[in-house]
C-alpha positions in Angstrom: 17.2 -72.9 110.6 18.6 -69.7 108.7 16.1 -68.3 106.3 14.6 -65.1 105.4 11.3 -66.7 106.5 12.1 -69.4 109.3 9.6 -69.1 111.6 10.1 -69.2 115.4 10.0 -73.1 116.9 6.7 -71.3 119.4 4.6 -70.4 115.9 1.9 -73.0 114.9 0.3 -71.3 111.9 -0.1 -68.2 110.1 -3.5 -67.6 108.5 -4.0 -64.4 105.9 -7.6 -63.4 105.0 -7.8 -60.9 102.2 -10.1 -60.9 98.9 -9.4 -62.4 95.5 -10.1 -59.0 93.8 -10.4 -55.9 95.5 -7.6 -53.3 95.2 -7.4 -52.8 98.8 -5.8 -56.5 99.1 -3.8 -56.2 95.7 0.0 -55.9 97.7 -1.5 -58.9 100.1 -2.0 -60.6 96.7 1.2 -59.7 95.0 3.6 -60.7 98.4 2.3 -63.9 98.8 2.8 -64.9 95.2 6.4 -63.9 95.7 7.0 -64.9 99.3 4.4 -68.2 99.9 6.8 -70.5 98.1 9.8 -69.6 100.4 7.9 -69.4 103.5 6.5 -73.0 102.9 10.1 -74.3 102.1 11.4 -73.1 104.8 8.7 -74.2 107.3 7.1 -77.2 106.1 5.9 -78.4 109.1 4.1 -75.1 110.0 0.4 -75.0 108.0 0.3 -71.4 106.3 -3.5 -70.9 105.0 -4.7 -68.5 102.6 -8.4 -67.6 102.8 -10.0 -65.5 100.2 -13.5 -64.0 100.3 -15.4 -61.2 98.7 -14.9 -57.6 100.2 -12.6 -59.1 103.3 -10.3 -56.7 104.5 -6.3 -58.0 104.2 -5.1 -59.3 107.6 -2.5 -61.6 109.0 -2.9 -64.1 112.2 -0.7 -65.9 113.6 -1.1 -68.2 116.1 1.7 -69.5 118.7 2.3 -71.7 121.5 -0.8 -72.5 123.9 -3.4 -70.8 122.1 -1.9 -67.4 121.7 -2.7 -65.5 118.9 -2.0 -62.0 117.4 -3.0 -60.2 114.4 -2.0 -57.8 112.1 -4.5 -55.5 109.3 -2.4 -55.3 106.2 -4.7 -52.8 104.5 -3.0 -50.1 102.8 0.4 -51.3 103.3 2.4 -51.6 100.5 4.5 -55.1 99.1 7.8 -54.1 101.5 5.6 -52.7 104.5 3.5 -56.2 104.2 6.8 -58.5 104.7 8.2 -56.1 107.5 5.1 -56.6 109.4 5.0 -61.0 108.4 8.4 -61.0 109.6 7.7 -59.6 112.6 5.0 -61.5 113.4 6.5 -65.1 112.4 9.9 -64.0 114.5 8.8 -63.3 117.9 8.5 -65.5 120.5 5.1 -64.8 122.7 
């Protein structure tokens, strides 16, 4: 599947934790209004889960294949720095 965010056939789910209204979290915020809709159309299968609580630091996970799992702070990353760092994650195999 060609796509600018067609996740590898080894990824399972991607899970971002970040807070509903801090500043620190405000690029996490503004990326996935921009890029959630894409990812989930090109990878409906795959669950993608936001979570939002008070005073949580921004932070990707995604887990893969047999219970692997790596993660990724996105605090103090800006919009572009944020979907270099998704892409990377959703792309590689484990």
């Amino acid at each position: 599947m060609s796509g600018k965010y067609a996740f590898t056939k080894s990824l399972k789910e991607v899970r971002f934790l970040f807070c509903q209204t801090a500043e620190h979290s405000a690029a996490t915020r503004s990326f996935l209004t921009r890029a959630y809709p894409i990812m989930k159309k090109n990878n409906p299968a795959t669950p993608i889960m936001l979570r939002e609580a008070a005073g949580t630091v921004p932070k990707i996970y995604a887990r893969y294949e047999f219970g692997h799992e790596k993660s990724q702070s996105l605090e103090g990353l800006s919009d572009k720095q944020i979907e270099e760092t998704v892409t990377s994650l959703v792309k590689n195999e484990v």
